[in-house]
N, C-alpha and C positions, 0 to 999 in steps of 0.2 A: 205502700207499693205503687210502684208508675201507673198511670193513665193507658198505657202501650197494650194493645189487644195481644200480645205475646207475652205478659206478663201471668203468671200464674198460681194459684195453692192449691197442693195437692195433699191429703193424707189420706195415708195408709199401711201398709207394710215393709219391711225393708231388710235384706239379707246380704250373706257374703255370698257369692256362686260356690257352692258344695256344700252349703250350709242350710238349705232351704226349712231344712225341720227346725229353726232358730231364730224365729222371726222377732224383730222390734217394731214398734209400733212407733210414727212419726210424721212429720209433715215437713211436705220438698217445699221452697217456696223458689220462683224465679222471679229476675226483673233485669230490666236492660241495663241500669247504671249498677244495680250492686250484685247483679250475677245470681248464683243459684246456692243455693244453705237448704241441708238436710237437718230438722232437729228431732232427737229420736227419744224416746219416754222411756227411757233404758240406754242400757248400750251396746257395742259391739264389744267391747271388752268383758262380759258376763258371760259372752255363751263359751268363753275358756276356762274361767274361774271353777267348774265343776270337774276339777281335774285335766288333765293333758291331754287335748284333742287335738293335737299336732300331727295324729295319726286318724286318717276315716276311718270309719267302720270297716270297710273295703282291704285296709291297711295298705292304703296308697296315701303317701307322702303327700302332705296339702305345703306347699312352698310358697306361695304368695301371701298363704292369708296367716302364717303361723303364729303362734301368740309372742313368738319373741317379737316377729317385725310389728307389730300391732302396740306392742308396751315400749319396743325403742322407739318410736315414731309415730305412730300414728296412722302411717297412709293404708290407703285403699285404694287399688287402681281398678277395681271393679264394683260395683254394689247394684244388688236385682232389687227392684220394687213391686207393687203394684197398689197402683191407688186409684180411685175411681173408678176400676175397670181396667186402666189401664197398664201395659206391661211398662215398664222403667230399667234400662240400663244410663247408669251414672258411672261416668265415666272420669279416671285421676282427681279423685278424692282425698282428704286429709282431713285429720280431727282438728280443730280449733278450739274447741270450748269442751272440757268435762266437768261435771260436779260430780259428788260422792257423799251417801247422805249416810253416817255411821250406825244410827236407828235401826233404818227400818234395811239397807244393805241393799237397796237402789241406789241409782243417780239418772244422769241424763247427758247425752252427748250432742253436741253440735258437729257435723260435718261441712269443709268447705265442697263446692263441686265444680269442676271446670269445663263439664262437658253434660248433656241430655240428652237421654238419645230415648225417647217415648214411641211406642207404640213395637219393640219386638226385646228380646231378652238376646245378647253377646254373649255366649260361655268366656268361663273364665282365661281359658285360653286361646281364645278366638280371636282372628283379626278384625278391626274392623276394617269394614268394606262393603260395597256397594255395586251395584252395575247403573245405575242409574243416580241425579240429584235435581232436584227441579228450586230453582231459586226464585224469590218475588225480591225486583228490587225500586228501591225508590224513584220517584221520576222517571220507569223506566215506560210508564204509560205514556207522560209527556213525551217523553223522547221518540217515541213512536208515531206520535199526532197520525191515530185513525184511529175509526170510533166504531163499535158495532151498534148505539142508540142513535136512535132518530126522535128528533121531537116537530110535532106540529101545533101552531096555535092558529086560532078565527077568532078576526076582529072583526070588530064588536060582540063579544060573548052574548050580549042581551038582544041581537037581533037572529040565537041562531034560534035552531026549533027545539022543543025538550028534547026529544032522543037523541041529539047530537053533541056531540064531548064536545068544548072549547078548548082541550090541552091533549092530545096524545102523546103519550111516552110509548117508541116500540124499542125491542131490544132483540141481537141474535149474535149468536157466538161465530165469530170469523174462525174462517180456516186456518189451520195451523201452516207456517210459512218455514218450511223446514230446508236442512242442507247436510249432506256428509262430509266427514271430517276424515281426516286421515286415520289411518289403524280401526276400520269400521265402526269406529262412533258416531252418534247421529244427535245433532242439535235442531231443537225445535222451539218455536216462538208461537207458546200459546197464548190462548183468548178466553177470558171468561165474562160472563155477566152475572148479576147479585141481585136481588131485588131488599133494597130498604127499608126502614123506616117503620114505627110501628103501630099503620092502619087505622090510627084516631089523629092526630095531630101532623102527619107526613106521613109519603111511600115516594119511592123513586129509587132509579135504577142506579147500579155504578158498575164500573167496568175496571179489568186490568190485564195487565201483559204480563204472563213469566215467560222464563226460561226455562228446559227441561233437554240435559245431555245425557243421553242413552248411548252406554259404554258395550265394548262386544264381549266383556268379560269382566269380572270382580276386581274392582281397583280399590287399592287403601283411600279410605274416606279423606287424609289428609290432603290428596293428590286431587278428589276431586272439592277438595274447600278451593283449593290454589285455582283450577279453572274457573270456579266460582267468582275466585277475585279477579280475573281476567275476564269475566264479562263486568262486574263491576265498575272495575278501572275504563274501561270503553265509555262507559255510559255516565262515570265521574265526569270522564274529560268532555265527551258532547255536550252535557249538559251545565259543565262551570259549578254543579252541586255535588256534593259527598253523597252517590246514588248506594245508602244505606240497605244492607239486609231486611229487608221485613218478615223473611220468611224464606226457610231451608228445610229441605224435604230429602231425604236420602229411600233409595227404592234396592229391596234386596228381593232375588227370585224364592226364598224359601218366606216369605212374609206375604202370606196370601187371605184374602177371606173366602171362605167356601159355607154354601146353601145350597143344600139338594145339589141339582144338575149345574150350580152358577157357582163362576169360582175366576174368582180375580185379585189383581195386587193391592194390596195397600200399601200406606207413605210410613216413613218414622220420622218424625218429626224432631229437626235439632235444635236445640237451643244450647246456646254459646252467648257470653256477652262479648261485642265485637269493640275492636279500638277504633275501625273508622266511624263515624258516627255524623250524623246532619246535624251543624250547629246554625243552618242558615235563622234567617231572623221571619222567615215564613216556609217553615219545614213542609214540605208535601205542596207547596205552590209555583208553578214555575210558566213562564209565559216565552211562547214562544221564540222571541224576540232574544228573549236571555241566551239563548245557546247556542253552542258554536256551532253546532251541524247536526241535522236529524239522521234518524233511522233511513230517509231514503236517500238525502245527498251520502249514506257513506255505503251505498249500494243495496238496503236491504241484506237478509239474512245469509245472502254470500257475501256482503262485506261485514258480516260475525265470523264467518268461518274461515276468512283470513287474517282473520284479527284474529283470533285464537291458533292459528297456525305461526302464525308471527310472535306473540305472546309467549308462544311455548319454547321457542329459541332464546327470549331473550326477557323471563321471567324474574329472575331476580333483578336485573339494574328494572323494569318495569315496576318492582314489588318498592325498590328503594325511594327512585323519585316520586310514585302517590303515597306512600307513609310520608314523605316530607310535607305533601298537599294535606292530606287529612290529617296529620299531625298540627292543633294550631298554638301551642308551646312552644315549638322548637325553637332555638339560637337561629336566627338568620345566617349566622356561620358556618352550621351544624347543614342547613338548608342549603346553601351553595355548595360545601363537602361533597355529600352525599349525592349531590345530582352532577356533579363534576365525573364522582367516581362512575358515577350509570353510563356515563357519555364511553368514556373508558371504556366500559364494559362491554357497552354497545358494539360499537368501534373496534373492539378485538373479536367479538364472536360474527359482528356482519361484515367485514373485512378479511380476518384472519392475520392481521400482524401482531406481532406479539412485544416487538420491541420500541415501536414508536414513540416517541416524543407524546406530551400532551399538549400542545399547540398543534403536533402533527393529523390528532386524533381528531381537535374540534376542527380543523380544516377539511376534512372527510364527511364530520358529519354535518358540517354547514353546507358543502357542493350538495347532500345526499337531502338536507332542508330544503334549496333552491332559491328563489328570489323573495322567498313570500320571507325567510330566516332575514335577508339580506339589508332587507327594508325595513325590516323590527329595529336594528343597532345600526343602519348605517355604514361606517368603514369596518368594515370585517377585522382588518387587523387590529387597531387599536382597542375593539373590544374583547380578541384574542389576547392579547396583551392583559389587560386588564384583570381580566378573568385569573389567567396564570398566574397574577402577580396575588390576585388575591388568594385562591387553590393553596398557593407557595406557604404563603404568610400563615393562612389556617394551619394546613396540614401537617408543618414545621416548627409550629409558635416563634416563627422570627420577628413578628411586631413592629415589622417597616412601615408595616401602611392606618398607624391608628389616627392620623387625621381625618382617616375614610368615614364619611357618615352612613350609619346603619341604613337610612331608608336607599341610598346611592347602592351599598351591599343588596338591599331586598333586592333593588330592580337588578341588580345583577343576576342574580339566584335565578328571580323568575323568567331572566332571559337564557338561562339554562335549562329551565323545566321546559318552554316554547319550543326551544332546538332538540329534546328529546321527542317529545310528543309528534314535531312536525317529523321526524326520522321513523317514528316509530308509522306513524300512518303513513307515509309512501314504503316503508317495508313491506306493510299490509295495503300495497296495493289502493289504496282512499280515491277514488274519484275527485278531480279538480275541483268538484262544486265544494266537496268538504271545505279545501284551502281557499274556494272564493270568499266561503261565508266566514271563514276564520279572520281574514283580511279584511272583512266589512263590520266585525263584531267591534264593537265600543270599549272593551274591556282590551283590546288586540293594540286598537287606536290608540288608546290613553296611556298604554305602557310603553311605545314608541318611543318617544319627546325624552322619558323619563330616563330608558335608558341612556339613549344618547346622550344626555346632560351629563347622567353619571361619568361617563367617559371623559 
């Protein structure tokens, strides 16, 4: 199992929703590269075998969990657990592994799971959803550069007097830096602090940033992963890193703990295994230096809340060009494609033409890039041109241009991801400093030269 403080084993119990007097006895296991496996010391297909329970007791029709769809296939789209204490809804489930042992008239079943939702129970026909989701995500403390620790030392430690420390560590939780959103949602940029270490050999403090967007009403959970990846994607591109999930929290108003007269929310904890994932070569280190704009050149927490107002008009070509970035497989052809079509996409919903040309399109969104796009490629047209010619040949298989060399294609691609990204931040409104620091960044520099040569 991974190293990953998200990774987990749990055993305990495990049922279909309306089945609870049927329990199997089993252990969830999760992990970040291979996802989540139920394997149960029996199975779900025994609690039918005592005759036909396709009817409840109640003699209300059970339709999802029948034994026919169970013996055609296998799936589960719901399963309750508890293990440890804790409550378990598993969520689009399927059988992958059964045995059958003819003896003794046991077996054992393997379930796959593609979804965890720990800490409240979904009935079986319940939507999921939430009013709230509070996300931790990678780098997104760098990206922030403020600190709620302070350290002090005195030098020479051997001239102080005994009662006096030569090292203090203090620590306190900043104020939450909050903003409203359209349709009475509220985002907020918390602060925590942690105390380390385990008191014989180290202690030291550490700190982190999340996110947490408080909705004014019950929204499907899918809807807010999507926002989730829209703060993501913000903090990918500042930071030049794949700003990886650490941590997904969904908050529903009926999930509460209550003692005597005290009574408050509790989190349900998701786990999912994600496709964007940090493959840097120093995962969790990042130096200031490295990124294209901080948390304050892009305005602080109003420039989140017009990033997520901007995001939300024009989410999917946003969704397509960072699966192309976090994606690091992909055809470099496949890579130019896909972020051709975003520009497209762009371009018809921040515009409103519908029948443009596609050289019409990038000339809209290079004006709407400005001179910072201008200066990346040089002559505008000829890398219009170019672009097309490649777009054409891809998306066609006409195969004019196979003397093209692939790294000449990259920097092409990746001068299509720059003209998205630079559109997308003056859409969302980005303070000049953003695009100063983006023009002075080494990585901006070096792919300059490149393109133009390609041309």
């Amino acid at each position: 199992m991974s190293d990953s403080p998200r990774a987990f084993d749990a055993e305990g119990e495990w049922w279909l929703p309306g089945y609870e007097d049927r329990r199997v006895a089993g252990r969830l296991r999760f992990d970040l590269d291979s996802g989540a496996e139920l394997r149960l010391i029996g199975t779900f297909r025994s609690m039918f075998e005592e005759g036909d329970h396709s009817q409840r007791p109640d003699d209300t029709t059970v339709v999802a969990f029948s034994k026919d769809t169970i013996e055609r296939d296998g799936t589960y789209p719901r399963i309750h657990g508890l293990a440890d204490g804790k409550q378990y809804t598993l969520e689009d489930c399927f059988r992958s592994r059964t045995t059958r042992h003819l003896l003794s008239g046991g077996g054992t079943e393997t379930v796959h799971v593609n979804q965890i939702f720990q800490g409240a129970y979904f009935g079986k026909d319940e939507a999921l959803a939430a009013d709230g989701v509070s996300v931790e995500l990678r780098y997104l403390t760098h990206w922030i550069c403020d600190s709620g620790i302070k350290e002090t030392q005195a030098f020479p430690a051997t001239d102080l007097p005994p009662d006096v420390p030569s090292i203090t560590l203090e620590a306190r939780a900043l104020d939450d830096a909050v903003v409203a959103l359209p349709g009475g949602d509220t985002l907020r940029l918390e602060h925590s602090v942690t105390v380390d270490g385990d008191r014989i050999t180290a202690r030291g403090l550490s700190q982190k940033f999340f996110f947490r967007l408080d909705t004014s009403s019950l929204r499907p959970v899918p809807e807010l992963v999507e926002r989730a990846s829209d703060l993501q994607d913000l903090v990918s591109i500042a930071t030049g890193r794949t700003a990886e999930f650490d941590g997904m929290r969904f908050w529903h108003p009926d999930v509460v703990w209550e003692g005597g007269d005290r009574r408050h929310r509790e989190p349900i904890e998701f786990f999912a295994p994600w496709n964007s994932k940090d493959k840097s070569k120093t995962p969790g280190k990042l130096s200031h230096h490295e990124m294209f704009f901080t948390y304050t050149d892009f305005g602080g927490i109003d420039g989140v809340g017009r990033w997520l107002e901007s995001a939300s008009h024009h989410r999917g070509a946003l969704g397509r060009v960072m699966a192309s970035k976090y994606a690091k497989s992909m055809f470099v052809s496949d890579r130019l494609l896909n972020r051709a079509a975003a520009l497209e996409a762009f371009d018809r919903t921040k515009f409103g033409h519908s029948q443009s040309k596609f050289k019409t399109r990038l000339a809209r969104c290079t004006d709407l890039a400005g001179n910072l796009f201008v200066g990346l490629v040089g002559d505008v047209d000829a890398w219009a041109e170019a672009i097309r010619k490649d777009r054409d040949d891809i998306a066609h298989h006409l195969g004019t241009r196979v003397k093209q060399t692939p790294s000449a294609q990259l920097f092409l691609s990746n001068s299509l991801y720059w003209l998205f990204i630079l559109c997308m931040l003056r859409d969302a409104e980005a303070p000049e400093e953003v695009f100063d620091r983006i023009e002075k960044h080494s990585e901006f520099e070096w792919l300059g030269p490149k393109i133009r040569a390609a041309l």
